[in-house]
N, C-alpha and C positions, 0 to 999 in steps of 0.2 A: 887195456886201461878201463877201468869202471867211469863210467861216463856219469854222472849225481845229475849235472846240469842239463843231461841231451834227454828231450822230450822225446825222439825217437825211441830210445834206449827204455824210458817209461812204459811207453807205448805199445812195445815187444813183451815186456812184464806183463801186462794184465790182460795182454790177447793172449798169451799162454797160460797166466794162470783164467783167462775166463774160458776156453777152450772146453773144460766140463765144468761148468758152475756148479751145481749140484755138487761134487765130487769136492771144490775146495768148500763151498758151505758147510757142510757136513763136519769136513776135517778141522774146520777152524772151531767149530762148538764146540771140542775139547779146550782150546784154551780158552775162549771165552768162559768157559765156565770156570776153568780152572783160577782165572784173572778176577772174575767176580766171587767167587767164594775165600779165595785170599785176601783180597780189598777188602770184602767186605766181614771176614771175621776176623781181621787183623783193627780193624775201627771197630769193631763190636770190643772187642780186648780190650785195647787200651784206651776207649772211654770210658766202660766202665770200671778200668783202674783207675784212671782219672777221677771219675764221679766217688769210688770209696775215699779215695787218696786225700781230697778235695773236705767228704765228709768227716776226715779226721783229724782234719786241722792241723795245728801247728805242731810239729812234728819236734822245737826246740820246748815245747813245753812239757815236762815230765811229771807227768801227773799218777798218782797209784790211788787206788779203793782198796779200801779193808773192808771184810765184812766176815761173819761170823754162822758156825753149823756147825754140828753134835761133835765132840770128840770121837776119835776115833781108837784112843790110845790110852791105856789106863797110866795114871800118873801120882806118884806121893800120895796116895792111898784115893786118889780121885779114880770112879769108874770108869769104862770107855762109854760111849754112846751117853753123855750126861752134855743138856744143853747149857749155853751159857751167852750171854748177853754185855756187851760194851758199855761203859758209863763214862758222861763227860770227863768224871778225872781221868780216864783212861787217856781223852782228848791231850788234858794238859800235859802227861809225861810227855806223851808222842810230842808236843811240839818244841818241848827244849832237846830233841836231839838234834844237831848239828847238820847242818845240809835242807835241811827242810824252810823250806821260805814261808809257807802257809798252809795249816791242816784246820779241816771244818769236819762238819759231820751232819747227817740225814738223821731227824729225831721222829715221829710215828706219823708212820702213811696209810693214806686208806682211799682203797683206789677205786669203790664201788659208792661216793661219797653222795650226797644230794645239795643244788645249790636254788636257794630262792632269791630272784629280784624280782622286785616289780611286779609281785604275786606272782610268779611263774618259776616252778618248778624244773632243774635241770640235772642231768648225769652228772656228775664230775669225779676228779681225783684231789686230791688236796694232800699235801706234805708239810713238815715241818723241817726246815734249814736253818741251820745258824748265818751269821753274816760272813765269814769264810767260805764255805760251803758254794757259795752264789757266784764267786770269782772262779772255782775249783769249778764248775759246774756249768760256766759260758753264760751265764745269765745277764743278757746285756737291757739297758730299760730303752723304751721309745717312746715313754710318757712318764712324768713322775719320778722316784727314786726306791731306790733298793733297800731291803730291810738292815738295819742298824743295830750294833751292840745294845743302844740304850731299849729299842724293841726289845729285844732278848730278854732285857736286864727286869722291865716292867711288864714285861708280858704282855702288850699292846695287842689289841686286836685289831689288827690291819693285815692286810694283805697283799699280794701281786697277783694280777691277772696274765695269761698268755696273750698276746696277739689275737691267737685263733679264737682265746676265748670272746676275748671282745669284738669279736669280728659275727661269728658264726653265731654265738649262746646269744650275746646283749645286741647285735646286730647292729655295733656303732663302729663307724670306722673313723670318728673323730676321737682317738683316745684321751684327750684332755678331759672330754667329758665323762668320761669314765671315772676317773678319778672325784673319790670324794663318794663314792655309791656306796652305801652299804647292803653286803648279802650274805644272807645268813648260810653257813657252810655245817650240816646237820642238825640245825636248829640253835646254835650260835651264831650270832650276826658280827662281821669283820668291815671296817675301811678301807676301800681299795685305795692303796696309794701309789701304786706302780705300775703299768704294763710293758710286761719284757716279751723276750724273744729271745730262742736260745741259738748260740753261736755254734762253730763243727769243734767236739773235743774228744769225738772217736763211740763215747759212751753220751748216754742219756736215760736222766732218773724221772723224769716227767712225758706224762704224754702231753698231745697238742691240747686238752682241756685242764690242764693238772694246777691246780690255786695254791700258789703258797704263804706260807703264814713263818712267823717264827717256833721254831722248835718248841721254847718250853710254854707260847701259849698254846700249843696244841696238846700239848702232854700235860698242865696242867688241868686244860676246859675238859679234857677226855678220861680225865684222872690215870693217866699213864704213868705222873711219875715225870719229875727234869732231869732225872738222870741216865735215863736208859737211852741210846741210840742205836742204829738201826746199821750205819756205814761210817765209815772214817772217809775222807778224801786227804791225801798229801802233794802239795807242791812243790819239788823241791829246786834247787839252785840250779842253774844252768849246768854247769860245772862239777854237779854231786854227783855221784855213780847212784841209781836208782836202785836196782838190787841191792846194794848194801843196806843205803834209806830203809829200803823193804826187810831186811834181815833184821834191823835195828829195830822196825816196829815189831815183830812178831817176838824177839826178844823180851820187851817191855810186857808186850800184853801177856806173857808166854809167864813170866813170873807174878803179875797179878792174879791172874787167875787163874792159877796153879795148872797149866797145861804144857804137856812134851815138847817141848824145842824141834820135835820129829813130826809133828801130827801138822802134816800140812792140811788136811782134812778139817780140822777144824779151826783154821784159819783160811779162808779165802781172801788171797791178797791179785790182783790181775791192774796192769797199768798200757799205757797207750804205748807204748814203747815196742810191747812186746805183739800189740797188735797191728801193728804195720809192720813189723818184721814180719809177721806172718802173713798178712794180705799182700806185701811186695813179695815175698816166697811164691805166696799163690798164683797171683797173676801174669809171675814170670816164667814160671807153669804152663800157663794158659796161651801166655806168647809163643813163648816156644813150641806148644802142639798146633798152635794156629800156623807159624811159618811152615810146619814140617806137613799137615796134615793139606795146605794152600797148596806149598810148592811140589809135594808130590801130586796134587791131583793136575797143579800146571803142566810138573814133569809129562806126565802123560799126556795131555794136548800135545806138548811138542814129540815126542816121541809118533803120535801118530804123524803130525805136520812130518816129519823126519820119513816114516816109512813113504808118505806120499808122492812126497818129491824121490824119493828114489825110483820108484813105480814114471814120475815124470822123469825121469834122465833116462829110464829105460825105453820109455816110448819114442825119446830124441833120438838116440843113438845115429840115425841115419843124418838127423839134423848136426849133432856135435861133430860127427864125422864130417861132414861136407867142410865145417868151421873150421876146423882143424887142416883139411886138407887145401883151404883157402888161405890159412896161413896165422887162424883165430889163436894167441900165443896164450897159454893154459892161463895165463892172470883172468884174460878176460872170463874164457867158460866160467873159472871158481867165481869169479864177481857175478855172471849172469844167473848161478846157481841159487849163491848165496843171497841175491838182492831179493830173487821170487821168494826164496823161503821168510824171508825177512817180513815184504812186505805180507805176507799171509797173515805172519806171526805176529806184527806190529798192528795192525789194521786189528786181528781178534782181539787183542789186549788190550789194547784203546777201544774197543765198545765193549766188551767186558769192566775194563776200570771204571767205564764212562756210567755203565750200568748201576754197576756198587753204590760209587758216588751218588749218584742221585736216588739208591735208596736209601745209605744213608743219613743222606739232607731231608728225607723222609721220614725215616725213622726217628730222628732230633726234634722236628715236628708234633709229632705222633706221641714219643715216649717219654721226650726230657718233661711236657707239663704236666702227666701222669706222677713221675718220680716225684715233681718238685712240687708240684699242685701250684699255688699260691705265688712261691718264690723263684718260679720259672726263668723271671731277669736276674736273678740274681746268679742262676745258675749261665746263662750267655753270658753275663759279665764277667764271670769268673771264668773264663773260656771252656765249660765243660760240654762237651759235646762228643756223638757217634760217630762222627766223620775223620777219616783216617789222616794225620797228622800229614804235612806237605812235603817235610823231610820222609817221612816211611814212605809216604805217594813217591816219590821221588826213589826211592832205592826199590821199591816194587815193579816202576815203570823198567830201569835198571834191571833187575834180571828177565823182565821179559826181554829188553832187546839180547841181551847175553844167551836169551833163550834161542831166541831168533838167528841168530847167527850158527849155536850150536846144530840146531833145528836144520843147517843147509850142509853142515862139514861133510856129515857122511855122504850124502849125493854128492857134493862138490867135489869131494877126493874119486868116487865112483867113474864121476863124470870126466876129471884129466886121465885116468884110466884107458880109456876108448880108443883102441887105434881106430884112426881114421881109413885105414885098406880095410879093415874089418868090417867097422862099420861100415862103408859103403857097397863091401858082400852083401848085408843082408836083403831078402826081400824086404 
């Protein structure tokens, strides 16, 4: 009978397994390692699925970009390699198609731009947005308001600042103050009316210094031209099938401007859809060579623990024998077999797991304000983090003990094996 509760029975365990201490140390660094590099690249994995997953936001929102490069396909007498360029009315057909809830569009960027306040000279980028475009685009404010059709319409010179910009360039973290500044963005002076921040929507058309203006006062003051655009954004209905959406636009623009219904080449259309299809592809990938590449390297801790203890049933034999011939009924040897491998087993695993764990409560430390810089909390609030999920901690700890038990079968079975007249032949 396995005795759980007799201290005695404890006692006998760890005087044989300490009998060569060296010889179970040793044996156990297989699984300890094997425990620490599965914990800890199994929470390496699926945090940073987590942290992409997390940056791509809402996953019911179907959002697609269109944007535009050289044909590739000669068409109705049009050459191949001949560029060509999107224009707002291009905008307006796209949005009476059916399914589409909101289509905007990106009008001229420049992204090596120069911004003066306050006598001071700064780097920046600046773009031109329509008011669609800023919804399509995660552009939330946290001072002030967002550009407006009537902006569009009068070509106002006002602008939106980033967060970072007014944080880092204007070095004001009261952004109300902000508001109301005028700075001239390459020798045109704009009102800032806004400071946003952008939300997670997989994709991002600004960097953290990036000024935005309305499209056509940019394209006016730059003499671009109102009608040339640079991107489409579509939003379409919960409910719409997004490929189709996508078929329907390239259709449209496919007979404006006389280009092959074939040349995907010169139509670049890519939506969030298809980019988490592809990053849960990948990092389920990733999970899976982490389980196989962990539990084989655990395999092998226990396989040595395995060959160890057979080496100990071998050196018992005089001991099992005596048991046996005392009247020890094969339950108990299999239990006395099976407990020492166990605890070897369990004891590696637990300071191995224990190991991981605490690097990576380190690593979260370490790395998440690096990633996040700034928005650090906001990334704890949103529970993203290195540290291996409590449920996989839980099914991890789970095959160690299944390890463990495995880890004693073969001596166990070995070990009811023994006649005890044999055994007690040997020297």
């Amino acid at each position: 009978m396995i005795r759980i509760f007799d201290i005695e029975w404890w006692r006998e365990i760890f005087q044989s397994l300490g009998r060569n201490k060296k010889r179970s140390i040793f044996t156990s660094l297989g699984v300890i390692w094997g425990t620490f590099m599965l914990v800890l690249l199994l929470g390496a994995g699926m945090g940073i699925s987590g942290i992409v997953t997390k940056q791509l936001g809402d996953s019911s929102q179907k959002i697609s970009f269109i944007s535009t490069d050289a044909t590739s396909i000669s068409y109705k007498g049009m050459p191949a390699g001949r560029w060509w360029e999107m224009r707002y009315r291009d905008l307006e057909e796209i949005k009476k198609i059916p399914g589409i809830r909101l289509a905007g569009a990106i009008g001229y960027s420049n992204w090596g731009g120069k911004m003066v306040c306050d006598g001071t000279s700064y780097n920046i980028s600046y773009t031109g947005y329509d008011a669609a475009f800023q919804e399509i685009d995660k552009i939330s404010m946290i001072a002030g308001r967002l550009l407006n059709d009537i902006d569009m319409d009068m070509r106002r010179k006002v602008c939106l600042l980033s967060k970072w910009t007014a944080e880092n360039i204007l070095g004001n973290n009261d952004y109300q103050q902000v508001l109301g500044k005028k700075v001239g963005i390459d020798g045109i002076y704009y009102t800032v009316v806004g400071v946003y921040e952008k939300g997670q929507s997989g994709f991002t058309f600004s960097s953290p210094n990036t000024v935005i203006a309305p499209y056509s006062t940019i394209d006016y003051l730059h003499n671009h031209g109102s009608s040339e655009i640079s991107m489409i954004g579509i939003l379409a209905e919960r409910n719409a099938d997004l490929k189709m959406l996508e078929n329907a636009c390239r259709s449209v623009l496919s007979d404006i401007h006389t280009i092959s219904p074939e040349d995907d080449k010169a139509l670049m259309v890519f939506n969030t859809e298809e980019l988490r299809q592809m990053v849960d592809g990948l990092f389920s990938g990733v999970i899976f060579l982490t389980w196989f590449v962990g539990a084989g390297t655990l395999l092998a801790g226990i396989i040595g623990i395995t060959n160890i203890m057979l080496i100990i049933v071998r050196e018992r034999r005089q001991e099992i024998g005596v048991r046996r011939a005392l009247g020890a009924k094969p339950v108990e040897i299999v239990g006395q077999v099976l407990a020492e491998s166990s605890v070897l087993t369990l004891l590696a695993g637990i300071f191995g797991m224990t190991a991981a764990l605490l690097t990576q409560g380190a690593l979260d430390r370490i790395l998440l304000p690096i990633i996040f810089e700034d928005e650090v909390e906001m990334a704890y609030n949103l529970g993203i983090s290195l540290q291996l999920p409590f449920g996989t901690a839980l099914l991890a700890f789970g095959i160690i003990f299944a390890g463990s038990l495995a880890a004693g079968a073969l001596p166990a079975y070995k070990a009811i094996k023994i006649s005890a007249v044999d055994a007690l032949r040997e020297e």
